[in-house]
C-alpha positions in Angstrom: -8.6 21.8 12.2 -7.3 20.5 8.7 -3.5 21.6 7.7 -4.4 22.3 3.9 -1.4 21.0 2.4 -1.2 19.9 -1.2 1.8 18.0 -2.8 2.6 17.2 -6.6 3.7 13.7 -5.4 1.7 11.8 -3.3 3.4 9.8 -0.1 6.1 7.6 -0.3 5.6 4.1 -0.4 8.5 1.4 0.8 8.0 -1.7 -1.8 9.2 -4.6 -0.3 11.2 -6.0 -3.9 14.0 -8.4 -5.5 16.4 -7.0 -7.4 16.6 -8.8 -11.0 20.1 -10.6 -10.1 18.3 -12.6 -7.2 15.5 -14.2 -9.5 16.5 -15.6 -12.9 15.6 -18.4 -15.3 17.1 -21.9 -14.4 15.7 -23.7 -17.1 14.2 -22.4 -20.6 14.9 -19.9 -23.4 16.4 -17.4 -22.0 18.8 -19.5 -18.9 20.7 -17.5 -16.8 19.2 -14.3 -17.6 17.9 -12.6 -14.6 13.9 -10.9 -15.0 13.9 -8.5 -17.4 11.5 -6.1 -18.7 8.3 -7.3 -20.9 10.2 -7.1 -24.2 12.7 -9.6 -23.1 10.2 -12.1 -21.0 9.6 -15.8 -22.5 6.5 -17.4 -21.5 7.8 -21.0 -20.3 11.0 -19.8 -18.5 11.8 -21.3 -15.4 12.9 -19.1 -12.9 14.6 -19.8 -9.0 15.2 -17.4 -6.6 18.2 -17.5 -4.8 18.7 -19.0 -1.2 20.6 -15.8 -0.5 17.8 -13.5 -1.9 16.6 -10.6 0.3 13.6 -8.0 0.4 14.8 -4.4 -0.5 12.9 -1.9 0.4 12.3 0.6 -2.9 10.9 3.8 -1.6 9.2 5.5 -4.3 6.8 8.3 -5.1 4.0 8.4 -7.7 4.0 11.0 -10.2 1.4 12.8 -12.5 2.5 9.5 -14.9 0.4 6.6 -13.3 2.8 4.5 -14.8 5.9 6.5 -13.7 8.0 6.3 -9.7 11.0 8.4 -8.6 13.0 7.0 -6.0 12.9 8.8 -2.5 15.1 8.8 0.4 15.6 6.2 2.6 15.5 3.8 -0.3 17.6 1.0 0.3 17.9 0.3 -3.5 17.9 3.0 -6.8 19.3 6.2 -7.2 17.6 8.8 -5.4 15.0 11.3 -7.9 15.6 8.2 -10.6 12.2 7.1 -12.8 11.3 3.7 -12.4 8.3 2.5 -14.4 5.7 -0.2 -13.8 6.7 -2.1 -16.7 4.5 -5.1 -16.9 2.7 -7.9 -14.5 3.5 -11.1 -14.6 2.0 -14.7 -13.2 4.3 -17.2 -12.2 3.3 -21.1 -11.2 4.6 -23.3 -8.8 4.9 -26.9 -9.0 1.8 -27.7 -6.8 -0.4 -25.2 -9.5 -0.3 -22.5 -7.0 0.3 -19.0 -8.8 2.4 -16.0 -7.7 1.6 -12.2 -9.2 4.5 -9.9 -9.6 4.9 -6.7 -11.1 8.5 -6.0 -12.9 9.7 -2.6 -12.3 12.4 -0.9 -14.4 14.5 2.4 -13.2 16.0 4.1 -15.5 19.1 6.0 -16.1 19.3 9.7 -15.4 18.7 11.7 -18.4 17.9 8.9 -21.2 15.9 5.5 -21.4 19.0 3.1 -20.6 17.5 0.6 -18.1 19.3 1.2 -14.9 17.9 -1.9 -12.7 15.1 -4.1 -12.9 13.1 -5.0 -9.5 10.5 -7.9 -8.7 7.4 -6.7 -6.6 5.6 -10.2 -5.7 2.0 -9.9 -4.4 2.8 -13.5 -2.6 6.0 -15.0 -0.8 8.3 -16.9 -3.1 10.4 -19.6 -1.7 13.7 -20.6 -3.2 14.7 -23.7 -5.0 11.2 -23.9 -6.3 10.7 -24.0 -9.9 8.4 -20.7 -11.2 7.3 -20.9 -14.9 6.2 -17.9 -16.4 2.6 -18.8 -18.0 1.4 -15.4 -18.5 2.7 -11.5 -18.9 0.6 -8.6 -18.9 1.3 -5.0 -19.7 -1.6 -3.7 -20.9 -2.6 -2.5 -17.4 -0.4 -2.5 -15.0 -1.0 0.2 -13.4 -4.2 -1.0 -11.7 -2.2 -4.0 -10.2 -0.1 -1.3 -8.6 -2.9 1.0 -7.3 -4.4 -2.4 -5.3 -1.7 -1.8 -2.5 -2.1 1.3 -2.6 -5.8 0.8 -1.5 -6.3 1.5 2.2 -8.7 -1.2 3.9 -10.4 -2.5 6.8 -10.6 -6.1 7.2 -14.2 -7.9 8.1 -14.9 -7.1 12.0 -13.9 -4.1 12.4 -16.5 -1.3 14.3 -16.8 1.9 12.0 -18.5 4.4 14.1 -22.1 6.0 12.6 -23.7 9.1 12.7 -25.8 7.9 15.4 -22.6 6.6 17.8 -23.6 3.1 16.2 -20.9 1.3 15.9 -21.1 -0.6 12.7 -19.2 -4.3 11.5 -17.4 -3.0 8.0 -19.2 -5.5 6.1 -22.2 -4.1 7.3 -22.1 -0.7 5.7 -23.8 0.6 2.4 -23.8 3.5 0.0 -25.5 5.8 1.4 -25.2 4.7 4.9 -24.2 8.3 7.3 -20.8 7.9 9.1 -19.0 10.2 11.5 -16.1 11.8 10.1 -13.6 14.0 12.1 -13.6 17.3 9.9 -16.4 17.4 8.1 -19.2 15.9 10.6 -21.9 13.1 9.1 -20.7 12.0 5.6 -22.5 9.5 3.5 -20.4 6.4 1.6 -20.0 6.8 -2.2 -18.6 3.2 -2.3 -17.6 -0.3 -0.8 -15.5 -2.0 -2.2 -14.3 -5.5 -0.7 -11.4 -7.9 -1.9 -9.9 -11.2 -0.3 -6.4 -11.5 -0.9 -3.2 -13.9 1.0 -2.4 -12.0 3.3 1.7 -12.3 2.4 3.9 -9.9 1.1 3.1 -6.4 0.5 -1.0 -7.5 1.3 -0.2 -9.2 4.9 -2.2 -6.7 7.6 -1.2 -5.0 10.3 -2.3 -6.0 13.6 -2.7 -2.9 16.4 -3.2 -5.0 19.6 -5.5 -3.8 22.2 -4.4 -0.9 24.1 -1.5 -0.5 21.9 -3.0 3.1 20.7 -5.6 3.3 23.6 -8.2 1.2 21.6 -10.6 -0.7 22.7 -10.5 -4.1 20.7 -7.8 -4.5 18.1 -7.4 -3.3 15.0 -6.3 -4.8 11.5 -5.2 -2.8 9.0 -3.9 -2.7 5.5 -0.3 -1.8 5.4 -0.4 1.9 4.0 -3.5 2.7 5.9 -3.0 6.0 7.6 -3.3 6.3 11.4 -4.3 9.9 12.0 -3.0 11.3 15.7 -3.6 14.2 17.6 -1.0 15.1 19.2 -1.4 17.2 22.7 2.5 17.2 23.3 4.6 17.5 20.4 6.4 14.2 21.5 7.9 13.8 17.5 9.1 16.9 17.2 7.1 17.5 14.0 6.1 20.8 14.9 2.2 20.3 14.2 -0.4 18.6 16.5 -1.8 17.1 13.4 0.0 14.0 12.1 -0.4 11.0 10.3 1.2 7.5 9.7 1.5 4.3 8.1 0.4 1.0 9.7 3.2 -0.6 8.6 5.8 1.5 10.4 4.6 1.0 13.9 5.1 -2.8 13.8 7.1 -3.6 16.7 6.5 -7.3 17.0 4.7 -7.2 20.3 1.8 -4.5 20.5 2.0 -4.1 16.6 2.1 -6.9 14.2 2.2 -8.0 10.9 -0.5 -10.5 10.3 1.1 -13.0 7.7 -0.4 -16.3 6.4 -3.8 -17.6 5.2 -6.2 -14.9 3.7 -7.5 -11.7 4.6 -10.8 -10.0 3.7 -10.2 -6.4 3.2 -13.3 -3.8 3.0 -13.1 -0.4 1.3 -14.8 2.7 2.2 -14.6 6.2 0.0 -16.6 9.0 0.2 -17.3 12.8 -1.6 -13.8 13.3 -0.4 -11.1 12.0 1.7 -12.3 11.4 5.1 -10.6 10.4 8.7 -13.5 8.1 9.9 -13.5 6.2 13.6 -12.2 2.5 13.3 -12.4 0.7 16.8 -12.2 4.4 18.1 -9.0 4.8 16.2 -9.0 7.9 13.7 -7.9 6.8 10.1 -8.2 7.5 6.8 -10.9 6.5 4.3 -10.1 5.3 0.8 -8.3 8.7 -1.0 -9.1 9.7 -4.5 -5.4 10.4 -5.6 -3.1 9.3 -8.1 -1.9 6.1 -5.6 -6.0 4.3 -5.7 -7.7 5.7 -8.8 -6.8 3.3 -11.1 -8.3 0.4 -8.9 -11.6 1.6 -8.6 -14.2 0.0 -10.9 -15.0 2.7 -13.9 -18.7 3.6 -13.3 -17.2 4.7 -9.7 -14.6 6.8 -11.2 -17.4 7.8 -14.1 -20.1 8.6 -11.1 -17.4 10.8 -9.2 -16.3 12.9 -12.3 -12.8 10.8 -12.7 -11.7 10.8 -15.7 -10.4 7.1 -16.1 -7.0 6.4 -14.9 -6.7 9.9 -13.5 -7.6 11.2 -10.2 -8.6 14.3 -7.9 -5.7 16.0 -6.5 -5.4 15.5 -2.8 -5.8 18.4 0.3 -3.2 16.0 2.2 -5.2 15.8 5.9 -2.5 16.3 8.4 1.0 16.2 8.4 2.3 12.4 7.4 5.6 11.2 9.3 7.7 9.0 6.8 10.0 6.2 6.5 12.9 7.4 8.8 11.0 9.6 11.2 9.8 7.1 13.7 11.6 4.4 15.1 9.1 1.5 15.3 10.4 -0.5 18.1 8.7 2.3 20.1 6.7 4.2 17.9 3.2 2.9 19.0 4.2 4.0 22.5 5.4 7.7 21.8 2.2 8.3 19.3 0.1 6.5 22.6 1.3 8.6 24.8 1.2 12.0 22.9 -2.4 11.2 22.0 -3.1 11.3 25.8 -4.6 13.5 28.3 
């Protein structure tokens, strides 16, 4: 049974980012300047990032503004209930040719439009002591750079079960093809979308071993796909049987894993509405129509399900999700195992 929930924001999402001070121009126009926002960015610049430079997780949540975050708890960076905009994206180039996409994200101060911090969201790993010219900056659109890791996928193997108990290869499936959804019995897809990205970053899978959540093969996830649980103990204390959460906050380096390096193949699935569909007998979400994945769907899809461009449905949130903070994921995989069984 659905817990009919509905929430102005949508969930939180840790970005893995730089602050400005840890990646600035060596060599060009503006040297010794850290990032900045679009207004202040020379094409040409040379920037490093500094040996010392770390990942800092900026827990934001979307807002009826595509282009506008607030910081949430359990940020490790920003003031809590700040804005921070998706200011531009950017393209960076290494000295082999290889290129680097990076959005530049700018909080701002409470109660006016002073710029507060400035944070770098790379798509890909950058190394330091590696020169990085800026060849190209892009705020037209950010937005849709955003909503692509916000876009829950299934990577090319994976068994999606049918209406028929089939159990299906991802890559196999087809508009109109009937799957078996959890709540609202046989559904048929709307949409596939598929993507190959480097699987680095904020875009590096997750990888749920066999077993790890009573599954038969493994599973590889994008990182904010949504695990949905049944719980028949309350072992979280969340006081519903119904919860939900994250890929990426159950990796535990042994059962659970993050799949970095090379390239990954992700495959999205969307339907009428937002479904929990069988993946390698795991429950999990389908592709949402909410403010997070809108703005990356291609337009005659938003045009064909009555979205009006860069808008989207509001959400009936599934089940309850458990957030950054809630589980401890050095043994989360094992209490949501063990609650899910008989």
């Amino acid at each position: 049974m659905n817990v009919d929930v509905f929430h102005e924001r949508v969930s939180a999402h840790g970005l893995p980012v730089y602050r400005a001070s840890e990646f600035s121009v060596a060599s060009g126009a503006n040297l010794g300047d850290p990032i900045g926002d679009a207004s202040e960015l020379i094409l040409d610049d040379i920037y490093h990032l500094r040996p010392t430079a770390r990942r800092w997780r900026l827990s934001v949540s979307l807002t009826a503004t595509l282009n506008r975050l607030v910081v949430t708890e359990g940020s490790e960076i920003g003031r809590i209930a700040a804005d921070v905009f998706i200011d531009s994206c950017i393209t960076l180039m290494a000295p082999d040719g290889s290129t680097v996409d990076a959005l530049v994200l700018v909080e701002i101060l409470r109660g006016g439009d002073m710029i507060a911090e400035v944070y770098l969201l790379p798509f890909d790993e950058l190394a330091a002591r590696t020169d990085y010219t800026l060849v190209h900056i892009d705020n037209s659109n950010p937005v849709a750079r955003f909503a692509e890791l916000a876009c829950v996928s299934f990577t090319r193997g994976t068994r999606i079960t049918m209406a028929t108990g089939e159990q299906r290869p991802i890559e196999d499936l087809r508009v109109g093809d009937a799957v078996l959804t959890r709540d609202n019995g046989v559904q048929q897809i709307r949409w596939v979308g598929q993507r190959t990205v480097r699987a680095t970053g904020a875009f590096a899978p997750i990888v749920i071993g066999r077993g790890a959540l009573n599954n038969e093969r493994e599973l590889t996830l994008s990182p904010n796909q949504r695990i949905f649980v049944y719980q028949r103990e309350d072992r979280l204390g969340a006081g519903r049987s119904e919860v939900m959460v994250k890929a990426e906050l159950l990796v535990n380096g042994t059962t659970v894993q993050r799949g970095d390096g090379g390239f990954v193949e992700y495959f999205m699935v969307l339907f009428d509405s937002h479904e929990i569909v069988y993946a390698e007998g795991i429950a999990t979400e389908s592709l949402p129509h909410d403010m997070r994945t809108s703005p990356a769907l291609p337009r005659d899809v938003q045009d064909r399900l009555g979205l009006p461009r860069g808008q989207s449905r509001r959400e009936r949130q599934i089940a309850v999700e458990l957030g950054e903070g809630t589980l401890d994921s050095a043994i989360a995989a094992d209490i949501l195992k063990k609650a899910s069984t008989l």
